[in-house]
C-alpha positions in Angstrom: 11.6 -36.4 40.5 11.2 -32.7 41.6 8.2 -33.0 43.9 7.8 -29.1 45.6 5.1 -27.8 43.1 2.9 -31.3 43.4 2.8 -31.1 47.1 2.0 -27.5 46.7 -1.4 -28.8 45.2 -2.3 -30.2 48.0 -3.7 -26.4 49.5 -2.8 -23.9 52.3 -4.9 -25.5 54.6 -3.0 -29.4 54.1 -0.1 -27.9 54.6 -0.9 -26.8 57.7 -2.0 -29.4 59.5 1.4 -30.8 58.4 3.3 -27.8 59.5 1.2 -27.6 63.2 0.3 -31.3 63.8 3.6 -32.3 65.2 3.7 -29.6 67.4 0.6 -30.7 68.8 1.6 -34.3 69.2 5.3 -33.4 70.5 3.5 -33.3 73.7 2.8 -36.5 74.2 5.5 -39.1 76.0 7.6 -41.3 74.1 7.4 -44.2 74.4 9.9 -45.3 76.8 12.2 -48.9 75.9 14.0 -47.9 79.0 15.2 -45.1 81.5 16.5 -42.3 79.6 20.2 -41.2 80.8 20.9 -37.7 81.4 22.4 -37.2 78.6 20.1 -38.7 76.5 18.0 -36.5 78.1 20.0 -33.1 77.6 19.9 -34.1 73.9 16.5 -33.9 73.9 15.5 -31.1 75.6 18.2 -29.0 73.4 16.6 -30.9 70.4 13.4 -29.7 71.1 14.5 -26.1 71.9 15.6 -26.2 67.8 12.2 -27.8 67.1 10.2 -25.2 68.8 11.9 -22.9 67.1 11.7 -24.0 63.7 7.8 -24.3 64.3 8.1 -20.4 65.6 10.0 -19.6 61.8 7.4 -22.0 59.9 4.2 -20.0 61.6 6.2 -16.5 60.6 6.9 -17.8 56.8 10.8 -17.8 57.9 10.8 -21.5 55.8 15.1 -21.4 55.5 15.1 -20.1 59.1 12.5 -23.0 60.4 14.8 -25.3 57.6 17.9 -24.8 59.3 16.4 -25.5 62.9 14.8 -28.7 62.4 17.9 -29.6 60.8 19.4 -29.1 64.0 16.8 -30.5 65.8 17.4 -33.6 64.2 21.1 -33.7 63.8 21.3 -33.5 67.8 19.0 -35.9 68.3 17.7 -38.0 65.7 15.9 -40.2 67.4 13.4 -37.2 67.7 10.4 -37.9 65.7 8.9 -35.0 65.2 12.1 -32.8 64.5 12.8 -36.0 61.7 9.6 -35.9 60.0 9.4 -31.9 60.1 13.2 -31.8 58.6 12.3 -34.1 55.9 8.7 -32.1 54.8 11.1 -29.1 54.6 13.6 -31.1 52.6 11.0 -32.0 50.3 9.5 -28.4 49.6 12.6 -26.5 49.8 14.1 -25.3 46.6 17.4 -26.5 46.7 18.8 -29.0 43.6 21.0 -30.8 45.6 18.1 -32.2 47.8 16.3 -33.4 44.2 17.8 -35.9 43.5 16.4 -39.2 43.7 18.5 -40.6 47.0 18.0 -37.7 48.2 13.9 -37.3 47.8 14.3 -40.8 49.3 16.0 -40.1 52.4 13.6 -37.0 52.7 10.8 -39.6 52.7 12.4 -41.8 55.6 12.8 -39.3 58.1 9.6 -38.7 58.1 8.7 -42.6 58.7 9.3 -43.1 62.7 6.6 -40.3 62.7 4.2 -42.1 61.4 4.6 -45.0 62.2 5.0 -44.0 65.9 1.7 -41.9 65.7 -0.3 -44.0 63.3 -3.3 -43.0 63.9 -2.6 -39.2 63.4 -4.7 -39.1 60.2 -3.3 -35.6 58.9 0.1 -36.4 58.6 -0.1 -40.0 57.6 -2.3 -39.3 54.7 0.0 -36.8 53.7 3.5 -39.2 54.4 1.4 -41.6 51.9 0.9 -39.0 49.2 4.5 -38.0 49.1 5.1 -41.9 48.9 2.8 -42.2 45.6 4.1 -39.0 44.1 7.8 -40.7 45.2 6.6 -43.7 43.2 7.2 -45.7 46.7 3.9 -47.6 45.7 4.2 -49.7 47.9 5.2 -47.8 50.9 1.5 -45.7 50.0 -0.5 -49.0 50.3 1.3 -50.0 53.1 0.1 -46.9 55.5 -2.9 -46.3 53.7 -4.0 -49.7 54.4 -3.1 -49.3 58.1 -5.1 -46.2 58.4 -8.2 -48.0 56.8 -7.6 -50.6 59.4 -7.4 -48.3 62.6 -9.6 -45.5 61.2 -12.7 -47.4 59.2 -15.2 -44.4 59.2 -12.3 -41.7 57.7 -13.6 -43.2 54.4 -11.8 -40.8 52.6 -8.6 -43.1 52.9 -10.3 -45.5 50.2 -10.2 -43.1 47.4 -6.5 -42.2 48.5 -5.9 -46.6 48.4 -7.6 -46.8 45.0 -5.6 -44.3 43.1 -2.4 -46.0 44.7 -3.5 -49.7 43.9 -4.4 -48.0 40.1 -1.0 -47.0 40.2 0.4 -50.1 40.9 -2.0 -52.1 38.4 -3.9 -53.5 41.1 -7.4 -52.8 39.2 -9.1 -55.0 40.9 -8.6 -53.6 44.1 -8.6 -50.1 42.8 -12.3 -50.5 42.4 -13.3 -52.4 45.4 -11.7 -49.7 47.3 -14.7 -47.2 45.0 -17.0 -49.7 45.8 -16.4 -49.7 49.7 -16.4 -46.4 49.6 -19.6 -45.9 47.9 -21.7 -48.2 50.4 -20.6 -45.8 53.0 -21.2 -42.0 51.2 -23.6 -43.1 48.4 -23.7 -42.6 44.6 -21.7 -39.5 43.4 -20.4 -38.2 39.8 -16.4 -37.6 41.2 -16.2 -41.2 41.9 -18.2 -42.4 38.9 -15.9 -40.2 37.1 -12.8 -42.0 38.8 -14.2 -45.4 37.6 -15.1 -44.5 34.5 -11.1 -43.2 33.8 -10.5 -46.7 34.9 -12.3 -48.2 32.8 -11.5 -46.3 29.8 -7.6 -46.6 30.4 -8.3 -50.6 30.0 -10.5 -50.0 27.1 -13.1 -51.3 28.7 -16.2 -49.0 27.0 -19.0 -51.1 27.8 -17.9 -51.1 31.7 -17.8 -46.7 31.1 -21.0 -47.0 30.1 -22.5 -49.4 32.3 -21.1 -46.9 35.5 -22.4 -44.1 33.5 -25.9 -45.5 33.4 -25.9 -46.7 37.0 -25.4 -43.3 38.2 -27.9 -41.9 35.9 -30.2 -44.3 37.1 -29.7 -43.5 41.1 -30.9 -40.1 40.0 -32.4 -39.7 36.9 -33.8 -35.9 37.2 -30.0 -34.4 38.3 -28.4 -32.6 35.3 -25.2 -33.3 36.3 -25.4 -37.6 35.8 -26.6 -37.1 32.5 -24.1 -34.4 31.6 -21.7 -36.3 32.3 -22.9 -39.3 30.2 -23.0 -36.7 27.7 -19.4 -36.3 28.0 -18.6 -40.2 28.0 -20.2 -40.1 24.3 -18.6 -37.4 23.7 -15.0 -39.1 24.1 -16.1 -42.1 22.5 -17.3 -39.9 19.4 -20.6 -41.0 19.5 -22.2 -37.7 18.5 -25.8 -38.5 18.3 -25.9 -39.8 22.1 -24.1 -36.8 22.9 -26.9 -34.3 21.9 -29.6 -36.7 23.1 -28.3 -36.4 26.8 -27.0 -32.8 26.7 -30.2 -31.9 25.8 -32.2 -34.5 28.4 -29.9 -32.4 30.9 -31.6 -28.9 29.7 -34.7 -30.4 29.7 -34.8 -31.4 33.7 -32.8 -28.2 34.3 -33.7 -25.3 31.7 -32.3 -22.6 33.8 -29.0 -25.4 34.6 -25.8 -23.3 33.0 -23.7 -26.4 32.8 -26.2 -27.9 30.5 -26.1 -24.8 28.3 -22.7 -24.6 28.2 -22.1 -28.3 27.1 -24.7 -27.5 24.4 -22.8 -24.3 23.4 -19.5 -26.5 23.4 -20.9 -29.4 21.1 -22.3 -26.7 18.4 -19.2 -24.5 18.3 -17.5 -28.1 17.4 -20.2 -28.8 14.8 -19.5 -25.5 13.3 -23.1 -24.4 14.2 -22.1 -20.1 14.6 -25.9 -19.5 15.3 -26.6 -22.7 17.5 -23.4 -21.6 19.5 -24.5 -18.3 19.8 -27.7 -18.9 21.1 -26.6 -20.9 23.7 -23.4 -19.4 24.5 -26.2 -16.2 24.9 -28.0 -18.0 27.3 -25.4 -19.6 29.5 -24.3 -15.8 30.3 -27.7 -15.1 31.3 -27.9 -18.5 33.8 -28.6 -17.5 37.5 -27.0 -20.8 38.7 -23.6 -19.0 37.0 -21.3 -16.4 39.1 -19.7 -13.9 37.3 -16.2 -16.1 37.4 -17.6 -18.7 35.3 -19.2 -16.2 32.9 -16.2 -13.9 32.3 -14.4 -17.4 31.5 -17.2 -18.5 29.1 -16.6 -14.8 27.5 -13.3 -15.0 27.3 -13.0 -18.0 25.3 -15.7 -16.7 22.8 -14.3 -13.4 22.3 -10.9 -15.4 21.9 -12.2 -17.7 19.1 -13.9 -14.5 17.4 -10.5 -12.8 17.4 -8.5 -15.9 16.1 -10.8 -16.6 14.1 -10.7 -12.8 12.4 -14.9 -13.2 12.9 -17.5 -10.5 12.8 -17.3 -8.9 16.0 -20.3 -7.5 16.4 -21.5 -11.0 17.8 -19.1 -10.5 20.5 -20.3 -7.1 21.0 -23.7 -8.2 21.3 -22.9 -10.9 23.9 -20.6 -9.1 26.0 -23.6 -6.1 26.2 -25.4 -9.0 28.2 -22.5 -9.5 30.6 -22.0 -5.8 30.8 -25.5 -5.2 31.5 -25.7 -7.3 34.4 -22.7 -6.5 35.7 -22.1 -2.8 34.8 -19.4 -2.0 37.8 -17.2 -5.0 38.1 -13.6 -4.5 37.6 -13.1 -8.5 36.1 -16.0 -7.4 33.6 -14.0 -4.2 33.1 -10.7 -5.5 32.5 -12.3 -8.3 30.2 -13.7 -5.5 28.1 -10.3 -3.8 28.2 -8.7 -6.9 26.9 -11.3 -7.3 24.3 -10.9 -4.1 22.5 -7.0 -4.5 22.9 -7.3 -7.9 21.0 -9.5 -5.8 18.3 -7.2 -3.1 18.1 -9.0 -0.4 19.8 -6.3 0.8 22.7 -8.4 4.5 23.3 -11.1 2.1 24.2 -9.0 -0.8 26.0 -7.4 2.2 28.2 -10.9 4.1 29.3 -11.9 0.5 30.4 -8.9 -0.6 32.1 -8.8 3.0 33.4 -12.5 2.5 35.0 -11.3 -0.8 36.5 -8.5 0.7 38.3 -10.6 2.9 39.5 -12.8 0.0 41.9 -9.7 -1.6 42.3 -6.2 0.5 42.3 -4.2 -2.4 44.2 -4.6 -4.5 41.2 -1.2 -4.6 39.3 -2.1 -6.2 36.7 -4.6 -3.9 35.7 -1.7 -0.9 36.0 0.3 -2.9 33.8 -2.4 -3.6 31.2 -2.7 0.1 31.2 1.1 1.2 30.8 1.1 -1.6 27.7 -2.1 -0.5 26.1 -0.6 3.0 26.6 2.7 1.6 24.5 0.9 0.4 22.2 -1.4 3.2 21.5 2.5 5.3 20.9 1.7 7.2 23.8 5.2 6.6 26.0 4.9 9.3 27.9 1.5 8.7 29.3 2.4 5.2 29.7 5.4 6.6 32.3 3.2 8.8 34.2 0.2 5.6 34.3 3.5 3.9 36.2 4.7 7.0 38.4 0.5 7.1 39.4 0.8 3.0 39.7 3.8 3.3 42.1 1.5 5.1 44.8 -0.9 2.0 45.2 0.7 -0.5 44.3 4.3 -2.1 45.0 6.2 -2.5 41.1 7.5 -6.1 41.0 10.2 -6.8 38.0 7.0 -6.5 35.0 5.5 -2.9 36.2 9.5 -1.7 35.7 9.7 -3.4 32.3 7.3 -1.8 31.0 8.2 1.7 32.3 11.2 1.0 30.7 10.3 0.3 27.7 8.1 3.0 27.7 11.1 5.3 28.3 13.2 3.7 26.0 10.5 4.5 23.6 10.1 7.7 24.3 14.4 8.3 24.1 14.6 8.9 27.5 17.6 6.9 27.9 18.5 7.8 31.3 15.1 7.0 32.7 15.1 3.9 31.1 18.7 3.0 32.1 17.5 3.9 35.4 14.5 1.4 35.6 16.6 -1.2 33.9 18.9 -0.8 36.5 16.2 -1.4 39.5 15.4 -4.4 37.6 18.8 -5.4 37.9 19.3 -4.7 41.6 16.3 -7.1 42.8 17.8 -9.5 41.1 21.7 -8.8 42.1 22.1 -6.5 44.6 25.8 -5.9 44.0 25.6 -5.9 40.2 26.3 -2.7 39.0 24.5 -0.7 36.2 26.9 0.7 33.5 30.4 -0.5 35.3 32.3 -3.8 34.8 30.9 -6.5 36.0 32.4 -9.7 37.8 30.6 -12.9 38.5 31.7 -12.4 42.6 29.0 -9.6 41.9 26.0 -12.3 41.0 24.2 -14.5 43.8 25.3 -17.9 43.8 21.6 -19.6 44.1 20.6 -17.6 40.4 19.3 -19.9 38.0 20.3 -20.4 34.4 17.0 -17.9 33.4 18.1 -15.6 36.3 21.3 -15.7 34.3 19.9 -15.1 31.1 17.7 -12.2 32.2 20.3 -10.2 33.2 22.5 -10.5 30.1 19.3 -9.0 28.6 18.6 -6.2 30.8 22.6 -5.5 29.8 22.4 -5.6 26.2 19.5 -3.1 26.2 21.9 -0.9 29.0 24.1 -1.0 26.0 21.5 0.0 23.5 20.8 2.9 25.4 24.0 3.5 26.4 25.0 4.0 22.8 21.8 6.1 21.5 23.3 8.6 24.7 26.8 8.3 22.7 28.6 6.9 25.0 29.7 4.3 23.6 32.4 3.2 25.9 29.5 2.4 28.8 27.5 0.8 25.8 30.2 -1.6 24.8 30.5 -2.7 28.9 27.3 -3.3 29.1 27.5 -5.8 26.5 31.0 -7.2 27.8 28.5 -7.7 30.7 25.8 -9.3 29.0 28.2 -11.9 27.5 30.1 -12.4 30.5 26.5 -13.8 32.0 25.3 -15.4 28.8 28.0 -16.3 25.8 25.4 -17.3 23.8 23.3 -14.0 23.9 22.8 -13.4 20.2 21.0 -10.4 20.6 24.2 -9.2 22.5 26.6 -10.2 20.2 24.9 -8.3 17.1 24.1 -5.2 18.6 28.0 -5.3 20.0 29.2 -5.5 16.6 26.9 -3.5 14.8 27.8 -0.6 17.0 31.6 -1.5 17.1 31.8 -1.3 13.4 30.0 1.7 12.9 32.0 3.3 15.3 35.2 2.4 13.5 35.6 0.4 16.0 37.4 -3.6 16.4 36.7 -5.1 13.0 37.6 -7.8 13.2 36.2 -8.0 16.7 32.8 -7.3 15.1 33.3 -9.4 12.8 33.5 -12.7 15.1 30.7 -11.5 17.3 28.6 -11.0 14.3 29.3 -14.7 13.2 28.7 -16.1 16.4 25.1 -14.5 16.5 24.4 -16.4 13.5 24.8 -19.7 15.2 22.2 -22.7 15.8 18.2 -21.2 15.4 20.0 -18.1 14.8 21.5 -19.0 11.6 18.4 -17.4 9.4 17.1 -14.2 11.1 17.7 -11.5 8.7 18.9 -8.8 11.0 21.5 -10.9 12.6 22.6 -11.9 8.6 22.7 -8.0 7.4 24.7 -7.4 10.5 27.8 -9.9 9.3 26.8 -9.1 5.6 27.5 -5.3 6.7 30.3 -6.1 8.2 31.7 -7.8 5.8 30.7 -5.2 2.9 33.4 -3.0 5.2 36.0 -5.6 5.1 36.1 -5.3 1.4 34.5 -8.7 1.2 31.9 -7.7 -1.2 31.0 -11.3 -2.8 30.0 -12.9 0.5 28.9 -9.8 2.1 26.1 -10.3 -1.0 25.5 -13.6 -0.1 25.0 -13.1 3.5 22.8 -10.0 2.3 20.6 -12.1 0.0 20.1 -14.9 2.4 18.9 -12.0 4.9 16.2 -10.4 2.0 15.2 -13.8 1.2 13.8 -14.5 4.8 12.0 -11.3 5.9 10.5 -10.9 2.4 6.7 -10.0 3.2 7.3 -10.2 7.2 7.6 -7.3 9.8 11.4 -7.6 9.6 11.9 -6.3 6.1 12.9 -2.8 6.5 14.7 0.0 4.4 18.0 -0.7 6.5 18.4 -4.5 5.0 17.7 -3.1 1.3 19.9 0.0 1.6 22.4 -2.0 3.0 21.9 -4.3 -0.4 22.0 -1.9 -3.1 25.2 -0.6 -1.5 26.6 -4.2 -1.5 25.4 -4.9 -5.0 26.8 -1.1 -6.2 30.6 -2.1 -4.4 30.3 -5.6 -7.1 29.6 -3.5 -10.1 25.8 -4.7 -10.2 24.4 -1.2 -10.2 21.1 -2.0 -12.2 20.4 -4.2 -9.3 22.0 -1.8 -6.8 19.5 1.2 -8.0 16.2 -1.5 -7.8 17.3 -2.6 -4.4 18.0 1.4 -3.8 13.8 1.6 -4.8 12.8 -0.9 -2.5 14.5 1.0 0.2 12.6 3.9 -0.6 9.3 2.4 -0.5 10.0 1.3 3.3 10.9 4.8 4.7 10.2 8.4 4.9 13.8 9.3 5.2 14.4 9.4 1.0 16.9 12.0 0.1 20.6 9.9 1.3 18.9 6.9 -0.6 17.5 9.1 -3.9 21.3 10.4 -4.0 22.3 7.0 -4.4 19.8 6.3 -7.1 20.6 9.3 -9.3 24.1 8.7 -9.3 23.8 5.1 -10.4 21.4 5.9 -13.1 
């Protein structure tokens, strides 16, 4: 169980007390069984020369530096508490595979145990040792110090909610909720831990004891929105609708000018399929005063989302976004929201002048430079969408997506060498050593890349290769897809292109031809471009009856989608012409014409074959 990310949850400023708190603590005496010998001693103070030094790396972000000195810490002297428990938090939120592994996640967890269990009553760090227990699945091990804390540390009350999700864990209901219970006698009535009951109730079926919790806290306050909204929600999952309205609305009613109310309203009618009841309400959640301008560009953003999926009128989006607008007329999140709007709708002059105006308030944003350089793409303005990325690169710093899209942009625009160029920076943050057009070896590639490390690469090489060969040179395109399937076998984007280009350079045939029919493998097996590749190829083997196989299969599956193209029906009628079909060579011939501007090669064909 691969814990990192779920300990990351816990927030900067857990963390760290667990990075600090030892340091503080490593102050105080051990414990002595017995006079140390000088040795013993020796070890010690060298140990904690390693420790202090790890802390120094941990403070400066240097997590492999502080890594490998708590290691050492601990190897010299592992009776050290503080070096053992820091070791095994780094263990744990390092991101290395071989320290994933269940023993290993286990040992991780007991070198952090003499720690606490030497300095019980350092709250921080036990609470945190029990969490990585529970998320361990070492139930037991969680109740075990959780309940010790209780014990030593009644009034941190907070330790009861920690013991009641660990006893919920371990099926210990009971005293899941008598750890809730404890805990509200000291702090009170409160909707989080209502809420925790009520999911405790509802995961034993138990809908009349939902309720019943639901009503109590109603009850303690009957004139707070948020009790009855959340009552409102209970109904909600249970499907009663009728009790739903009745206390969303009881929650406007004590609170008229209360946005969550509104928005719960605004919910339940959109899932009725009440447009104008939605509307109204969705209009005035946005203007709410107890709302920031987070929660009402989210509220936006998932109405303007619906319109768009929906292919809706709009103008009602239009209308309701004037409100937001209006209210706040110069902030970039408002801004880029627009921007994204009229992207979704189509309108890239107008998605561009917003995004533009956003930048403006805020040029270290880089996601607002690349929303700029895509909406420039896709208004087939490439070479304004390079210089928008030339202009990004004096505010901000480009990370691997800024570069993408430059060079894409380039590629667009046939500026091959630019885009090689940028494809090749891409390349070097993520293998310094690898090179751009040469031959590459796999001593070249970091040991620590992933597999999708792995895979983007062999992608940045096939398109190295697709450029490579628009420039002509086709022997630095065909190594750059030697590259890409020296990193990935499998890349089937690689292997067509590879033989496409081989065979129209009168190149390996046969050598085409097996790349080709390797492309077509697994999910690959129906995409039409990858079939009038191998059908093409096989046309210039002089294997005319399968190359029209292959060819047909391809036409039947892009029929009607973006994929159908003049290429795949040209290709066709000259298949169908080399088996003596040429009625059905000179319609396919027609269809090819309809798909391109480029007629006269094609209306040759068709005038010959008449």
């Amino acid at each position: 169980m691969r814990i990192g990310k779920k300990i990351a949850s816990l927030g900067v400023a857990a963390l760290t007390l667990v990075f600090i708190g030892p340091a503080i603590v490593s102050a105080k005496s051990t414990p002595k069984s017995g006079k140390q010998t000088r040795t013993e001693k020796a070890l010690r103070e060298k140990a904690r020369y390693y420790y202090l030094e790890g802390l120094r790396h941990q403070v400066e972000d240097r997590h492999a530096e502080a890594y490998e000195n708590f290691r050492h810490a601990y190897n010299i002297d592992p009776s050290y508490p503080e070096a053992a428990y820091n070791y095994g938090q780094m263990r744990l939120i390092g991101n290395v595979d071989t320290l994933s592994t269940s023993t290993e996640l286990s040992r991780s967890l007991n070198l952090m145990r003499p720690y606490v269990d030497r300095y019980s009553e350092d709250y921080d760090e036990v609470i945190y040792y029990g969490y990585v227990a529970s998320r361990l699945d070492s139930l037991d091990e969680a109740i075990r110090v959780y309940e010790r804390t209780d014990s030593l540390l009644p009034k941190r009350t907070t330790t009861l909610l920690h013991l009641s999700d660990v006893y919920f864990a371990k099926g210990d209901q009971e005293r899941a909720f008598n750890a809730l219970d404890r805990y509200e006698r000291a702090e009170g009535k409160s909707p989080n831990i209502s809420l925790k009951k009520i999911s405790y109730l509802i995961s034993r079926l138990d809908t009349v004891g939902a309720i019943r919790e639901a009503t109590s806290l109603v009850e303690s306050n009957p004139r707070e929105p948020a009790y009855l909204l959340l009552k409102g929600n209970l109904f909600n999952l249970m499907e009663n609708k009728d009790s739903v309205l009745t206390y969303y609305r009881m929650a406007e009613d004590v609170a008229p000018g209360n946005g969550a109310a509104k928005l719960a309203l605004a919910d339940f009618y959109r899932e009725e399929g009440d447009s104008a009841a939605y509307d109204n309400k969705t209009y005035e959640a946005l203007l709410a005063e107890d709302f920031g301008l987070e929660e009402k560009t989210g509220l936006l953003s998932e109405y303007l989302q619906k319109l768009i999926y929906d292919k809706s009128n709009t103008k009602r989006g239009d209308y309701l976004f004037s409100v937001l607008e209006t209210q706040y007329p110069f902030e970039p999140e408002v801004l880029d929201l627009a921007a994204r709007y009229s992207a979704a709708k189509g309108d890239f002059t107008k998605a561009i002048e917003k995004i533009s105006y956003a930048i403006d308030l805020n040029a270290a944003n880089d996601v607002y430079w690349g929303q700029k350089i895509s909406y420039l793409i896709s208004d087939d303005r490439p070479k304004d969408a390079i210089a928008a990325y030339e202009e990004a690169v004096k505010h901000v710093d480009p990370g691997l997506g800024l570069r993408m899209l430059c060079a894409s942009a380039a590629q667009i625009d046939e500026d091959y060498e630019l885009a090689i160029k940028m494809y090749g920076e891409i390349i070097h943050q993520l293998a310094p050593n690898a090179p751009v057009t040469g031959e590459l070896t796999m001593a070249q590639i970091p040991k620590q890349i992933n597999l999708e490390g792995l895979e983007q690469l062999s992608n940045l090489y096939t398109t190295i290769g697709d450029c490579s060969f628009n420039m002509k040179k086709t022997e630095q395109a065909f190594q750059s897809y030697e590259n890409a399937l020296l990193l990935d076998p499998e890349n089937s984007m690689a292997l067509n292109n590879y033989a496409y280009f081989m065979v129209e350079s009168g190149g390996d045939i046969e050598k085409a031809a097996d790349l080709s029919h390797r492309s077509l493998r697994g999910e690959n097996e129906d995409n039409p471009t990858f079939l009038d590749t191998y059908a093409w190829i096989l046309y210039k083997q002089g294997k005319y009856e399968e190359a029209a196989e292959f060819q047909q299969r391809a036409i039947d599956n892009c029929a009607g989608t973006p994929s159908e193209s003049s290429e795949l029906w040209d290709h066709y009628g000259d298949i169908l012409s080399a088996n003596g079909e040429r009625q059905a060579a000179v319609e396919a011939w027609k269809k090819a014409l309809e798909l391109t501007d480029e007629k006269n090669p094609i209306q040759k064909k068709i005038n010959e074959n008449k």
